[in-house]
GUDORO-883289 format. One record per residue (C-alpha): x, y, z; residue in three letters. Coordinates in steps of 0.05 Angstrom, whole numbers, plus 5000, padded with zeros to 4 digits. Example, Ala and Ser with C-alpha at 12.3 -4.5 7.8 and 13.67 -1.06 7.14 Angstrom:
% residues 2
524649105156ALA
527349795143SER
//
This chain:
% residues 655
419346423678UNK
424346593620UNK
427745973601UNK
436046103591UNK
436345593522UNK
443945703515UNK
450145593551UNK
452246243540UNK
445946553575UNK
446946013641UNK
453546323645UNK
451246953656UNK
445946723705UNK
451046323750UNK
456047063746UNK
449347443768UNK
447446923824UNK
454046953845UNK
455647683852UNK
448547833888UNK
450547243935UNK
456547613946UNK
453148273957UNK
449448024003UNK
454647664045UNK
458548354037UNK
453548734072UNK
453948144132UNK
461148164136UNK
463548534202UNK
466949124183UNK
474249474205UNK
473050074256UNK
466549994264UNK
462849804333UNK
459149184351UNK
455648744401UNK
458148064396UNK
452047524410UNK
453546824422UNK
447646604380UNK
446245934413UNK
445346214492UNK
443146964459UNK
449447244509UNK
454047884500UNK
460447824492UNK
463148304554UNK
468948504587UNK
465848464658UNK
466449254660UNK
473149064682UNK
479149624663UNK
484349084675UNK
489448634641UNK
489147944653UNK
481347934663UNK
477047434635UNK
471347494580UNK
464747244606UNK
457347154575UNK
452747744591UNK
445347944581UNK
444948334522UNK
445149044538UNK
447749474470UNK
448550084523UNK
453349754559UNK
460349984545UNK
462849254562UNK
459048894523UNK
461349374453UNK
467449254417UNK
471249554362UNK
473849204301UNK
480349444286UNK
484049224221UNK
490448814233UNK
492448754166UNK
492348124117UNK
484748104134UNK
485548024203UNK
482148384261UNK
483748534341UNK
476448534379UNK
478049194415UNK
473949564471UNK
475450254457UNK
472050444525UNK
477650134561UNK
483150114517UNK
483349414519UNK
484348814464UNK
481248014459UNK
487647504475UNK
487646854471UNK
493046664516UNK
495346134485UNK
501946164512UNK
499146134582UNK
492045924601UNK
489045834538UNK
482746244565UNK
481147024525UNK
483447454565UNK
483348174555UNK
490248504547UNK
493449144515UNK
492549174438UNK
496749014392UNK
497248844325UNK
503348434317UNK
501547914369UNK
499147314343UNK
494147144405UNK
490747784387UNK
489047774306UNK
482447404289UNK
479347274216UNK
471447194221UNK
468946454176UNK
461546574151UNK
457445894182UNK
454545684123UNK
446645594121UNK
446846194174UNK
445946874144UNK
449947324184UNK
452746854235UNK
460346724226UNK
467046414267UNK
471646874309UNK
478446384286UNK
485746514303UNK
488746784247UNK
495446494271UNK
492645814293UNK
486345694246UNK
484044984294UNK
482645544354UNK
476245834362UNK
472446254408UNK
467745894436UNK
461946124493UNK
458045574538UNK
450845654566UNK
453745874630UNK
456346464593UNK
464446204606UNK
468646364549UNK
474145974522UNK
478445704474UNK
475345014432UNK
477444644371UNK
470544394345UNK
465644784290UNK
459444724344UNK
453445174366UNK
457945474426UNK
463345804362UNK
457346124328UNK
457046874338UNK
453147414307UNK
455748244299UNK
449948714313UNK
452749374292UNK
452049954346UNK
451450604303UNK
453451284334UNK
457450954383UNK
460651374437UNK
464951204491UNK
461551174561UNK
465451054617UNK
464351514671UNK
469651634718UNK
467951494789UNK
467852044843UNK
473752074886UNK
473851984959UNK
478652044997UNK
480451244999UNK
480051294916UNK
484351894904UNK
491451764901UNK
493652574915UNK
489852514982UNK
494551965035UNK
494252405094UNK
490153045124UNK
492353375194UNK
497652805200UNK
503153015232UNK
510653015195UNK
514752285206UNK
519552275262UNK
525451905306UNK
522451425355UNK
521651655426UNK
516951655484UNK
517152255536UNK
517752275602UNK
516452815657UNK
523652715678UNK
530152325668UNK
529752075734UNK
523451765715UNK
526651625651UNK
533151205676UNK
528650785724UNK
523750515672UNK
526549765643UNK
525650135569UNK
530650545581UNK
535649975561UNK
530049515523UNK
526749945485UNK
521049465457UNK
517049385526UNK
511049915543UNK
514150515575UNK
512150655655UNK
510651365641UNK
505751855661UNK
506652185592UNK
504851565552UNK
496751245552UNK
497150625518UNK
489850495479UNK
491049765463UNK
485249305488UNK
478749205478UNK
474949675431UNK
466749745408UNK
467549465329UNK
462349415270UNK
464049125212UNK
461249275141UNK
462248945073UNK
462449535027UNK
466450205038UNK
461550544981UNK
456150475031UNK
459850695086UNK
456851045152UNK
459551565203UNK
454251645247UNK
457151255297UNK
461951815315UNK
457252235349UNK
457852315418UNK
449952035451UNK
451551465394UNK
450250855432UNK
454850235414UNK
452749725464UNK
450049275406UNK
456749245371UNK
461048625374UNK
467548705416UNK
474348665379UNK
482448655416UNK
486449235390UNK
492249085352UNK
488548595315UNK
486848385241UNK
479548295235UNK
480747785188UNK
483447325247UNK
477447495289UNK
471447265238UNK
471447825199UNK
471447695118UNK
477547275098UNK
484847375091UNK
487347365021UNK
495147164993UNK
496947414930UNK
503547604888UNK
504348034835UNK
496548154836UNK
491048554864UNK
484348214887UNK
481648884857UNK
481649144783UNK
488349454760UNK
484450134752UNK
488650634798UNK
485550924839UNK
479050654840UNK
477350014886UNK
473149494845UNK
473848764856UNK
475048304809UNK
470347854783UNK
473247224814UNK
473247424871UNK
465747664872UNK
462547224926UNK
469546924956UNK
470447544996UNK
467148235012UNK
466948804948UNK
471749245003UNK
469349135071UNK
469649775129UNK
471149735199UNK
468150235257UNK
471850275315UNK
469750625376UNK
472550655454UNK
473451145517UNK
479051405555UNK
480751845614UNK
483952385592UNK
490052415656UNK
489552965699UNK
496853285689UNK
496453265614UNK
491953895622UNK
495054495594UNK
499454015545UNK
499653815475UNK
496153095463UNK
498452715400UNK
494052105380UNK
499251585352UNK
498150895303UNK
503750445293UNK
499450165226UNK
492750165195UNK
490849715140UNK
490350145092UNK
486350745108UNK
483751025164UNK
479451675182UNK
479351855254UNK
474452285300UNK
475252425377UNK
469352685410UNK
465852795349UNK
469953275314UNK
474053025255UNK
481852855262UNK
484552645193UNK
485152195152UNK
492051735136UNK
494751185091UNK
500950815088UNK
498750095122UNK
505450015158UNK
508250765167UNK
506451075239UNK
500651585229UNK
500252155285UNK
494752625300UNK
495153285340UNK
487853235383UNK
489553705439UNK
483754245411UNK
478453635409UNK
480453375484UNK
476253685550UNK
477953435627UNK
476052705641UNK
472452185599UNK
473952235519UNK
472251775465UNK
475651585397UNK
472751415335UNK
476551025278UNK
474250815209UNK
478250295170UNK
477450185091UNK
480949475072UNK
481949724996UNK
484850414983UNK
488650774930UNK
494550574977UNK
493449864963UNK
496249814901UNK
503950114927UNK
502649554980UNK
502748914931UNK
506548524970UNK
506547684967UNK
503347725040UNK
497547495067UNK
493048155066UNK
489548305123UNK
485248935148UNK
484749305211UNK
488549705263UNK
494649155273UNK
499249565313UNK
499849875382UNK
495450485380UNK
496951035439UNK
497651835467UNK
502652285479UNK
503852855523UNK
508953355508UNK
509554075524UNK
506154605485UNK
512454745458UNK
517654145449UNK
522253785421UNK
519153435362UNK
524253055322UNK
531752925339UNK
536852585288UNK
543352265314UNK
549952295271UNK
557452055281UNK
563752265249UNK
569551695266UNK
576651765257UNK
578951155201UNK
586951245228UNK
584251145305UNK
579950505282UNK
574850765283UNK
574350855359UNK
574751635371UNK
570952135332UNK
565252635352UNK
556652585355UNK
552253095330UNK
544053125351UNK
540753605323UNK
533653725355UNK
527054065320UNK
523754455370UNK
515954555349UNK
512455215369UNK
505855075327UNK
502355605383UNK
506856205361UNK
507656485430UNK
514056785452UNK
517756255499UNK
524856095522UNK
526455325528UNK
533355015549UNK
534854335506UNK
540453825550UNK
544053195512UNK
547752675557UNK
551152145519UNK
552451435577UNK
556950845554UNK
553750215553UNK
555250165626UNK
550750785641UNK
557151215665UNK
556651885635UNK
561852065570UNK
559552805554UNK
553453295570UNK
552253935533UNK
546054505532UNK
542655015492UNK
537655615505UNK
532955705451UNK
529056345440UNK
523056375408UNK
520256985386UNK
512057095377UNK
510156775319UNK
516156345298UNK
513755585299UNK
520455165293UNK
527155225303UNK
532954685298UNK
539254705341UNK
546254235338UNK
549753985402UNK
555953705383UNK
560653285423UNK
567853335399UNK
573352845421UNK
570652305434UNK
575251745457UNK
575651005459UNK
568450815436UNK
565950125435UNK
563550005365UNK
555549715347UNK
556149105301UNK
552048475293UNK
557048065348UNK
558048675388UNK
550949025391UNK
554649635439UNK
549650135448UNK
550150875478UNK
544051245509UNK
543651935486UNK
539152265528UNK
535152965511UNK
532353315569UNK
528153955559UNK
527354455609UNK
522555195619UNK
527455815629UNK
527555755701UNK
530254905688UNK
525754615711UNK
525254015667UNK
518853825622UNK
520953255587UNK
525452815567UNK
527052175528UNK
532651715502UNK
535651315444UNK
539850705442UNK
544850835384UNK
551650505365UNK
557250775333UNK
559150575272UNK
562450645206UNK
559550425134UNK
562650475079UNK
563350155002UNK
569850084977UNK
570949644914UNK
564949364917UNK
564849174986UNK
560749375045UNK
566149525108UNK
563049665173UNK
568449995220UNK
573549815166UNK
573449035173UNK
568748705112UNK
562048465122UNK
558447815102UNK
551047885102UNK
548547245122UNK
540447385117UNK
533747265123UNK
527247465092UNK
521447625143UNK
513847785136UNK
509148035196UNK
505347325196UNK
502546965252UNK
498546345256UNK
493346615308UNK
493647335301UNK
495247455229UNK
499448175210UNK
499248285287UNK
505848095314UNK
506348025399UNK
513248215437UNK
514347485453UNK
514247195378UNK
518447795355UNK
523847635415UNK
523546785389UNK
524646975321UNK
529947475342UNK
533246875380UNK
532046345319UNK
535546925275UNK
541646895320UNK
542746085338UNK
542345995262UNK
548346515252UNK
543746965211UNK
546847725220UNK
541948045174UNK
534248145155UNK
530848425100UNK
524548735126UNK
520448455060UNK
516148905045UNK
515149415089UNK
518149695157UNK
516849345217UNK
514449615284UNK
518450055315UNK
519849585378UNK
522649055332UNK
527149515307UNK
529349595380UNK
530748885398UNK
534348905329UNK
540049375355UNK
539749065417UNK
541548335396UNK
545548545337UNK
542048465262UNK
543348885198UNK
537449055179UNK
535349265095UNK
529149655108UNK
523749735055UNK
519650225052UNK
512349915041UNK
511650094963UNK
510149544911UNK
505749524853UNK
508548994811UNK
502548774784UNK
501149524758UNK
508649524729UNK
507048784694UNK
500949054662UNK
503549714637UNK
510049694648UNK
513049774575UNK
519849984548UNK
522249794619UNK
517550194654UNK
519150864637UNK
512651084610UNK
506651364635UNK
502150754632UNK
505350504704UNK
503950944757UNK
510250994785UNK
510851434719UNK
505351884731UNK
506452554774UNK
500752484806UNK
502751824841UNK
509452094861UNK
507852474930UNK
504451844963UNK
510951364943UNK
516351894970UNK
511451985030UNK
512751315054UNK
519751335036UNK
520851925075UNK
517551685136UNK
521151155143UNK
528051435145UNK
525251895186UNK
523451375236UNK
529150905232UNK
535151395211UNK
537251355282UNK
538550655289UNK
545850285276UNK
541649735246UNK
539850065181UNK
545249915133UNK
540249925064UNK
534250335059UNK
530350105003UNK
524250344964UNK
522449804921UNK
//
């Protein structure tokens, strides 16, 4: 070998050596914009994002896979040398958190946030193996144990090594999953009917006036137009809704080996998976609308368990010839539903009624009715609520028999005079008669408004024509000069019955039902909240459907105790957190006296944390996409349909 005799000559040598060293190390060096696997070179695990769409989701060790789209990452260049470790699959960057749980999280990019800029330290001795360090924080280093957990450590050991294996040709891969019906947040309801008023029908008034509801309107009506379907019920349970089966709602299906379960109930309560609290979070990945649990959960609790749920009724022999509406008051969170085999509907909005027009599916005698539950819906992320989140059909479930054409909807209104105080004025109902059949029929519609002492105040009626093929028509009966009411307010709960009657065109009557409603006046003037001119302080309480025994499934008794807590503790008001309550409560409401703030079951918090930039107003959240906008005014709407009746409601709230 060619000896270098001068210093001049060992100069050049040592620039030589040095700038091929370099070279070398160059060609090592992980480079901006391009895509690598990340390998933690002691346990030979991939980096990986868990597949998980999400904010706020941990790193984790993986088995190399350089197909995966988790497990490749994007170097994007920070500036000043520094990089952000960036899935471009999911739109996602590496953060270390170190404000919070000092654990990498992944979190949305960006270049100015110190938790999120890295600089990469060659190991020295270890050709192509280097140091993911905080740029901002140089003592804080990725680090990955055997078990694959990733974290944040302070010492230069094996578990900060990492090597960059470059994936050439990358192309993003994440396939969009197909979307059913439970995973698709334009579908929250097929053949459901519209929302409502509150009412139950009778064959008569007389029958009406002598049931105990007619003045307490939470008990079970005594009518021959009502079939309650509460009780015991066939159920199967399932852990995963992608496997899900429907042959169970043939007719010759036999369910004798299926478990028994009480309807309302949450299977939760009964053995069935677990119930799970959590605020300002999902249990599932923050990737509207799909349904994919989160990796912490894996093994705690079922991926998105399914309940079947099967029994027989008697169909009553003088509902033939009528219309037959199947009614929920709540599902958590979706529900499809069969009778005799032939497919209902489908319907979301956990806490909302849901009612189902079956009369074509019905025959004479015995009948059978098939519901399937999904725990985890596209619906479940406007229902984030800090509850305890439970599954199942939780409220009453029942039929209705109505005429084939009837009234379908009635909404109550009162005009009072301020310079009479309040205690004159006039009432307005105006009643939606439904004619879905299109046939040509004549029906006379009958209000009677009774004092609270049952003595009648005023009594009005109206023909309605229809002519073949019209299918709805809406008519006003007004009462006019009305004198010396007794007002509704939280000390003096006074409540009218306003009673519709509907009769054929000879009057003969075919149904009829009442409502309790109060007069009263609300109004906001400088900044205050008057009811019947005098000032209002709200003196309130939150409330949640929770029960130690039965879970989201509140009985008539508890409702009644904490109705009589409410008032010994001088409490005039409740805020329905987060969603409305059963219809029944609502009753004992007016009936005891409580302003009520209604919400409207729609919150997705956690959605609006993780995306919810300049304030929210962007399209990131999906309260700012269009396509999320039908399901949230959907349960808006029913709501005030259901409870615009009632003096109670003072706020209606969509949160």
């Amino acid at each position: 070998m060619k000896q270098f005799t001068n210093s001049r000559h060992r100069r050049l040598w040592s620039v030589l050596l040095l700038w091929c060293m370099s070279a070398v190390l160059a060609l090592a060096q992980p480079v901006a914009n391009k895509h690598y696997t990340i390998t933690a070179v002691a346990h030979n695990l991939n980096l990986s994002n868990g597949d998980s769409p999400s904010n706020n989701s941990n790193y984790e060790g993986a088995k190399p896979d350089p197909t995966a789209p988790s497990q490749v990452f994007q170097l994007l260049d920070a500036g000043d040398g520094a990089f952000l470790i960036y899935n471009s699959n999911y739109k996602k960057a590496m953060d270390l958190a170190l404000n919070g749980p000092r654990k990498p999280l992944q979190w949305d990019s960006n270049k100015n946030n110190p938790n999120q800029r890295f600089v990469f330290e060659p190991v020295q001795g270890k050709n192509g193996v280097y140091r993911i360090i905080s740029e901002a924080y140089g003592f804080y280093l990725l680090s990955m144990n055997e078990k694959g957990e990733i974290y944040v450590g302070y010492s230069t050991d094996d578990n900060s090594e990492f090597r960059f294996t470059e994936v050439k040709d990358w192309q993003d891969k994440r396939v969009e999953q197909p979307k059913t019906e439970w995973q698709n947040e334009a579908i929250f309801a097929i053949n459901k009917e519209n929302g409502h008023a509150t009412f139950m029908p009778y064959a008569t008034t007389a029958a009406l006036k002598a049931d105990a509801r007619f003045k307490q309107a939470w008990l079970n009506p005594n009518s021959t137009e009502v079939q309650s379907l509460n009780g015991t019920w066939k159920f199967h349970y399932a852990p995963d809704a992608a496997k899900r089966d429907t042959a169970f709602v043939k007719n010759d299906y036999n369910t004798a080996a299926w478990d028994n379960i009480d309807v309302p109930s949450c299977w939760e309560m009964k053995g069935y998976d677990k119930p799970v609290y959590v605020n300002v979070d999902y249990i599932f990945e923050d990737d509207p609308p799909y349904i994919k649990l989160r990796k912490e959960y894996r093994g705690k609790v079922d991926p998105n368990p399914v309940g079947s749920y099967r029994r027989d009724f008697d169909l009553p022999a003088n509902w033939d010839g009528k219309r037959v509406f199947l009614h929920f008051d709540g599902i958590y969170s979706g529900a499809y539903v069969w009778v005799n085999g032939k497919y209902i509907g489908y319907t979301q909005g956990a806490n909302n009624d849901a009612e189902f027009d079956v009369t074509s599916a019905l025959h004479a005698g015995k009948n059978n009715v098939s519901v399937q539950v999904i725990r985890w819906t596209d619906g479940s992320y406007l229902e984030g609520q800090d509850v305890f989140h439970m599954s199942g059909i939780h409220r009453d479930v029942y039929l209705v028999a109505t005429p084939r054409t009837f009234v379908r909807d009635h909404y109550i209104t009162s005009n009072l005079n301020a310079t009479k105080r309040y205690k004159s004025g006039s009432l307005n109902v105006q009643l939606e008669l439904d004619n879905r059949d299109k046939t040509a029929a004549e029906k006379r519609v009958e209000v009677t408004l009774l004092d609270p002492d049952g003595q009648q105040v005023a009594q009005s009626e109206k023909t309605v024509d229809f002519a073949a093929g019209e299918t709805s028509k809406k008519v006003d009966i007004t009462f006019d000069n009305l004198n010396d009411l007794r007002l509704w307010t939280a000390e003096t709960p006074e409540l009218y019955s306003v009673i519709v009657s509907q009769k054929d065109a000879s009057g003969k009557e075919e149904m009829a039902f009442n409502t309790q409603y109060g007069f009263r006046n609300i109004e906001m003037r400088n900044g205050q909240v008057l009811i019947n001119g005098t000032r209002v302080f709200f003196k309130g309480v939150n409330t949640q459907d929770t029960h130690p025994e039965t879970g989201r499934t509140i009985d008539v008794p508890t409702m009644l105790h904490d109705i009589t807590l409410m008032k010994q503790a001088n409490v005039n008001t409740v805020r329905t957190s987060h969603y409305p309550r059963q219809a029944k409560m609502n009753a004992m409401f007016d009936y005891y006296g409580l302003y009520v703030m209604d919400e409207a079951d729609l919150e997705c918090h956690k959605n609006w944390n993780d995306h919810g930039a300049n304030g929210g107003y962007n399209t990131a959240v999906i309260s700012g996409q269009e396509s999320w906008k039908p399901a949230m005014i959907d349960r808006t709407v029913r709501m005030v349909q259901r409870d615009r009746n009632h003096p109670l409601h003072h706020f209606l709230v969509a949160r």
